[in-house]
Backbone as JSON Lines, residues from 0, in Angstrom:
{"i":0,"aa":"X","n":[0.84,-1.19,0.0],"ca":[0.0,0.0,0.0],"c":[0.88,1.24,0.0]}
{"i":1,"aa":"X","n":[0.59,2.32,-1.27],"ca":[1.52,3.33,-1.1],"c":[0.7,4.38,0.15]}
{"i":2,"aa":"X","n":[2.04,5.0,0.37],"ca":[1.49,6.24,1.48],"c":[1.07,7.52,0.99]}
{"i":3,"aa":"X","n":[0.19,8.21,1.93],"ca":[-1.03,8.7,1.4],"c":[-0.41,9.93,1.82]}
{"i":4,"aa":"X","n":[-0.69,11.19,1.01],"ca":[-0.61,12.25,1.63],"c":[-1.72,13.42,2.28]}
{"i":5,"aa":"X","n":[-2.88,12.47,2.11],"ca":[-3.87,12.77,3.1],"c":[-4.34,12.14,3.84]}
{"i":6,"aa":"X","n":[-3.79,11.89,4.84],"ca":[-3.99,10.74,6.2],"c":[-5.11,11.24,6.93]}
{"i":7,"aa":"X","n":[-5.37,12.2,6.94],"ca":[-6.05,13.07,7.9],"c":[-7.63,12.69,6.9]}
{"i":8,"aa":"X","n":[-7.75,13.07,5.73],"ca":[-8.74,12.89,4.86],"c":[-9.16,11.7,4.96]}
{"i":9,"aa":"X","n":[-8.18,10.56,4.88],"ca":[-8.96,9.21,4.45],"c":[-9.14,9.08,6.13]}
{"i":10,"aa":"X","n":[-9.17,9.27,7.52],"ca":[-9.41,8.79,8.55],"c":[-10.61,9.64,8.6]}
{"i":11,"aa":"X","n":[-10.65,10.84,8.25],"ca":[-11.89,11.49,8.68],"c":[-13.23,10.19,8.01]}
{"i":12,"aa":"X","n":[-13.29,10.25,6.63],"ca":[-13.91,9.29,5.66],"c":[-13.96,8.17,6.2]}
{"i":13,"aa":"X","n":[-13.21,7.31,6.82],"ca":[-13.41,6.49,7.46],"c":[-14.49,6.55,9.16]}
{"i":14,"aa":"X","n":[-14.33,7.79,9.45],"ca":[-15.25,8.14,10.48],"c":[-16.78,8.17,9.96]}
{"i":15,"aa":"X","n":[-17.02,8.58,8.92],"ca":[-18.1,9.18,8.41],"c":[-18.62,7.92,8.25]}
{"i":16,"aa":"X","n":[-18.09,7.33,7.33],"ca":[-18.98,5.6,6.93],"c":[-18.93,4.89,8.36]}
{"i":17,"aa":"X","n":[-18.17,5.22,9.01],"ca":[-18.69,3.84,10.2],"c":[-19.71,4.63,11.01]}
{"i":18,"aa":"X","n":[-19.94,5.98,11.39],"ca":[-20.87,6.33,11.98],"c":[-22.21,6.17,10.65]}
{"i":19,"aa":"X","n":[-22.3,6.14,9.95],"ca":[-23.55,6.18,8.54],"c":[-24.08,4.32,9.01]}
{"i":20,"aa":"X","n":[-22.89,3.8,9.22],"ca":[-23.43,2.05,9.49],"c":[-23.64,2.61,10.99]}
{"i":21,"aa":"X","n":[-22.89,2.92,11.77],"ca":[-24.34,2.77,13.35],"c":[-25.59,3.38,13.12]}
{"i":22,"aa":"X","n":[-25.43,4.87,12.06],"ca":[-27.12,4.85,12.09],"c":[-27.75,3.68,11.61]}
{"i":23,"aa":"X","n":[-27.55,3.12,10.51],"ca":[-28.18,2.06,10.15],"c":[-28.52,1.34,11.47]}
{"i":24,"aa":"X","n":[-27.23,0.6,11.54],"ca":[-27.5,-0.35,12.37],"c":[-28.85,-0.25,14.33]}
{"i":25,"aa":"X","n":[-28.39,1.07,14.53],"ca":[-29.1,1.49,15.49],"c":[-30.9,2.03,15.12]}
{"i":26,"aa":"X","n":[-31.17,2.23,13.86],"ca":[-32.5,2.75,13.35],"c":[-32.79,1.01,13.32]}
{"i":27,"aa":"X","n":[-32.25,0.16,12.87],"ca":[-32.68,-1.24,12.47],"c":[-33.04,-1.65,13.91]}
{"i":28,"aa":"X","n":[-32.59,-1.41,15.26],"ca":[-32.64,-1.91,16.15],"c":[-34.02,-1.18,16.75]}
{"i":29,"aa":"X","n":[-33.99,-0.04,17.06],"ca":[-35.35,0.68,17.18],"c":[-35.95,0.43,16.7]}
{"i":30,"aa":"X","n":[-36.4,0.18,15.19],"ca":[-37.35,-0.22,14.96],"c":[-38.13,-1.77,15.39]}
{"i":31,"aa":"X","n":[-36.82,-2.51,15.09],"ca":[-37.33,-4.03,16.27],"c":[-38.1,-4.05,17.19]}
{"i":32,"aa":"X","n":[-37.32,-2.96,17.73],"ca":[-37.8,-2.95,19.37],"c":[-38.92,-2.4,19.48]}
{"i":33,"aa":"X","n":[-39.99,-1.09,18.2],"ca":[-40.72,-0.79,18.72],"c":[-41.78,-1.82,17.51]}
{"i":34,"aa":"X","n":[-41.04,-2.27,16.93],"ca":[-42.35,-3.42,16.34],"c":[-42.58,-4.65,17.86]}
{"i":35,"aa":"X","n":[-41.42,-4.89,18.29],"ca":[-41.6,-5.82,19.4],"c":[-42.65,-5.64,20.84]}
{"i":36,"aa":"X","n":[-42.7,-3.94,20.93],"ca":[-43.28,-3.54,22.02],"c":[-44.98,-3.46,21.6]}
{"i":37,"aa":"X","n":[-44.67,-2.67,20.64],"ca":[-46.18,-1.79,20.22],"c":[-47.14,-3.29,19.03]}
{"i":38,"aa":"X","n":[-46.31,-4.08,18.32],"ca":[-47.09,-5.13,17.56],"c":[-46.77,-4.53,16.35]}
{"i":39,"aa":"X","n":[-46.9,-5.5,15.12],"ca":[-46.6,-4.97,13.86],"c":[-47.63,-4.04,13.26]}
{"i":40,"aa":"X","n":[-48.89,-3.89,14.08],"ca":[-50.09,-3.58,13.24],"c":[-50.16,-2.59,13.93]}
{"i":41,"aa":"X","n":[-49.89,-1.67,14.52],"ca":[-49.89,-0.67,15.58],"c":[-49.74,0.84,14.71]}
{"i":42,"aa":"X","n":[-50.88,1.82,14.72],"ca":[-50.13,3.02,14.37],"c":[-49.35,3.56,14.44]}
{"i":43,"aa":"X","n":[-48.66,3.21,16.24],"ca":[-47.32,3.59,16.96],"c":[-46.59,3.29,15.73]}
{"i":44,"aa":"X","n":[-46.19,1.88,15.35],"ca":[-45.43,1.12,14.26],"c":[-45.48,1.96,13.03]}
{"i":45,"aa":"X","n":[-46.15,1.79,12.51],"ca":[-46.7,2.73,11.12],"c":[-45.68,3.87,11.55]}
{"i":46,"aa":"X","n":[-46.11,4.83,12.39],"ca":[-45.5,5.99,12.14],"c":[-43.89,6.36,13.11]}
{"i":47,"aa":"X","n":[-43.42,5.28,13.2],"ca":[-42.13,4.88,13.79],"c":[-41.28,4.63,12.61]}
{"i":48,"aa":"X","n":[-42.17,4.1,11.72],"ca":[-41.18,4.15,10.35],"c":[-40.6,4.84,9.2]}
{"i":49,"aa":"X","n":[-41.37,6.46,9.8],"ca":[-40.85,7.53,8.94],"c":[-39.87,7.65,9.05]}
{"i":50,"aa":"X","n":[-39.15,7.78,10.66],"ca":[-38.23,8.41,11.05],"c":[-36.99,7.05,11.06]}
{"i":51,"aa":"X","n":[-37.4,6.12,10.75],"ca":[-36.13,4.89,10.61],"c":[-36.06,5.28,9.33]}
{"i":52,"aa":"X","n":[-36.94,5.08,8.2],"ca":[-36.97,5.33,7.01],"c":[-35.49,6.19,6.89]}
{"i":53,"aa":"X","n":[-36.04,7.78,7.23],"ca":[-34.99,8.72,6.91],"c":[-33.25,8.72,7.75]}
{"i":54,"aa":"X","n":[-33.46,7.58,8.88],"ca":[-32.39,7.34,9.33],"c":[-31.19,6.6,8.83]}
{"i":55,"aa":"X","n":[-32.17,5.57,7.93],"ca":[-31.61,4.85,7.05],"c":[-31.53,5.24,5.88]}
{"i":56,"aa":"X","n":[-31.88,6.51,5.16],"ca":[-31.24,7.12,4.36],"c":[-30.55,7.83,4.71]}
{"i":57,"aa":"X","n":[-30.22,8.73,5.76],"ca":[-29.04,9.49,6.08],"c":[-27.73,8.88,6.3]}
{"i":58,"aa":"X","n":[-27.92,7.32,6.92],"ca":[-26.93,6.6,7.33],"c":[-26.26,6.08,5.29]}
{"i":59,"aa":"X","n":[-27.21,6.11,4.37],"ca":[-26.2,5.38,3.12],"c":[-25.76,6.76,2.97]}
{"i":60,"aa":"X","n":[-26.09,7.88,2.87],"ca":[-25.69,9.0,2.56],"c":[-24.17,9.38,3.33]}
{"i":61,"aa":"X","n":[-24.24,8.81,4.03],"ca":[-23.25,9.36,4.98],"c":[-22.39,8.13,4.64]}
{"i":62,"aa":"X","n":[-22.65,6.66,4.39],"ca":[-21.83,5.77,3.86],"c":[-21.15,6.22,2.58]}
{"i":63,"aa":"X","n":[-22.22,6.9,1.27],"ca":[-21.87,7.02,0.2],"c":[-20.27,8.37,0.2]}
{"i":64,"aa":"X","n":[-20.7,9.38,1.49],"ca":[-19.72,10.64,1.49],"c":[-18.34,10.2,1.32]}
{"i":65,"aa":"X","n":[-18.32,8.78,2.3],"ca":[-17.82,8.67,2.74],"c":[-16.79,7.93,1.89]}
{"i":66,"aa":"X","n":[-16.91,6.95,1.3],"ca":[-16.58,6.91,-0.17],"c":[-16.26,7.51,-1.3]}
{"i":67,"aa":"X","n":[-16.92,8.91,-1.11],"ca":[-16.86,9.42,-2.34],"c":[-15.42,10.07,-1.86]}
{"i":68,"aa":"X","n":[-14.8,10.4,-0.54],"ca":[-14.19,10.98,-0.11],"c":[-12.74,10.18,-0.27]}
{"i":69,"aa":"X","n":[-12.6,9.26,-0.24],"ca":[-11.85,7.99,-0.03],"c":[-11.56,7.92,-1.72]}
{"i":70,"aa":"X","n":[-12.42,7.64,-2.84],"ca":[-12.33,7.99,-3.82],"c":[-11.22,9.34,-4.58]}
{"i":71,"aa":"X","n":[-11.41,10.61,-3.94],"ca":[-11.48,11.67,-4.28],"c":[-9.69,11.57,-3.46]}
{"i":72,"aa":"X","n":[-9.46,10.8,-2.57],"ca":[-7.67,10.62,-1.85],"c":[-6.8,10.06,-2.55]}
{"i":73,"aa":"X","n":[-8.0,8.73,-3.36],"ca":[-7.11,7.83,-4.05],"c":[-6.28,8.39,-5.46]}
{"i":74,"aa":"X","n":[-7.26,9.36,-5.9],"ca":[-7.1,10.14,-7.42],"c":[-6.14,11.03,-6.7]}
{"i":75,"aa":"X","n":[-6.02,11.64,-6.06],"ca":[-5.04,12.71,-5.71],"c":[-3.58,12.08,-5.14]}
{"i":76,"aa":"X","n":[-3.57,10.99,-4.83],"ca":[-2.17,10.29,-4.43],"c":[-2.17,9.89,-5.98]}
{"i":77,"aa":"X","n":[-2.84,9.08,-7.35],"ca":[-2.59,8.54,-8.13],"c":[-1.88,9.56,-9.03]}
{"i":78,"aa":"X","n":[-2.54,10.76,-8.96],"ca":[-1.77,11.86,-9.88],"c":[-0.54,12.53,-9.51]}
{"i":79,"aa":"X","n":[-0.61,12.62,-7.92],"ca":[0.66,12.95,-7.74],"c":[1.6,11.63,-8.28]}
{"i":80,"aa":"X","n":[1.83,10.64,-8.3],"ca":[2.53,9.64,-8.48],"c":[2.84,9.67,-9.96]}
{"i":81,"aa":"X","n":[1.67,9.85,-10.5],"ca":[1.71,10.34,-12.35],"c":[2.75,11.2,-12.7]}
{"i":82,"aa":"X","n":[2.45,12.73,-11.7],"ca":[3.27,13.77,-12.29],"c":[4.89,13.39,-12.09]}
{"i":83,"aa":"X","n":[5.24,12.56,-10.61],"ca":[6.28,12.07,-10.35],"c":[6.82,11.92,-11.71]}
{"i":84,"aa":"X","n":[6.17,10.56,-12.1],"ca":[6.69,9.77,-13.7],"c":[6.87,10.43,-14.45]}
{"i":85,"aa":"X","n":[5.8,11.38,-14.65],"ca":[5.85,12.88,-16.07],"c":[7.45,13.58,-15.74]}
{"i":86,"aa":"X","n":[7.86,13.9,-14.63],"ca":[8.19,14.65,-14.44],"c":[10.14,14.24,-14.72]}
{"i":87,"aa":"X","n":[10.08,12.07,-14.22],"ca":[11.04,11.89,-14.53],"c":[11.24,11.5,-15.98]}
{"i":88,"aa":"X","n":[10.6,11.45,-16.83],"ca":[10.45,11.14,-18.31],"c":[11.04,12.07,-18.8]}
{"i":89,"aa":"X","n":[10.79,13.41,-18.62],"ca":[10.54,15.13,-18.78],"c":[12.27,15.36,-18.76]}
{"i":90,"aa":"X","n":[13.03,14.78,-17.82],"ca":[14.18,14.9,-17.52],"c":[15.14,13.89,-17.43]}
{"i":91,"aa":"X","n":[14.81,12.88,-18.32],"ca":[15.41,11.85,-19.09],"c":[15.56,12.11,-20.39]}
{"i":92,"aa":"X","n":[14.48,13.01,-21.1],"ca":[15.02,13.01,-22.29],"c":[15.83,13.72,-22.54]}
């Protein structure tokens, strides 16, 4: 694995997606728990699921950033490494 010159970037990104999976994972659990308490057929239920709903879209959103961010480190170490090459080609000939 080459070394990164945004360490700081790819750990933040790495923060972001693992907190995006506890929302998941924690909206998945609430909701269990209040299908478990209240019954599946329960209005309580019904309207307990807006707010998992949007929890569990904030949580891929926050998975996807998080990625996109990690993405966006990898291209910027790959080009610096490019220009490296450009640069010794440049001064070989």
């Amino acid at each position: 694995m080459m070394k990164t010159k945004y360490g700081i970037a790819r750990v933040v990104a790495e923060i972001i997606s693992f907190l995006g999976w506890l929302d998941i994972i924690f909206a998945g659990i609430f909701f269990a728990l209040a299908i478990a308490s209240a019954g599946a057929d329960s209005l309580f239920t019904t309207v307990m699921g807006i707010p998992v709903a949007i929890a569990v879209a904030s949580g891929m959103f926050m998975i996807a950033f998080g990625q996109v961010v990690k993405a966006v480190v990898d291209m910027a170490d790959n080009s610096f490494i490019l220009l490296g090459r450009a640069e010794g080609i440049k001064e070989g000939e």
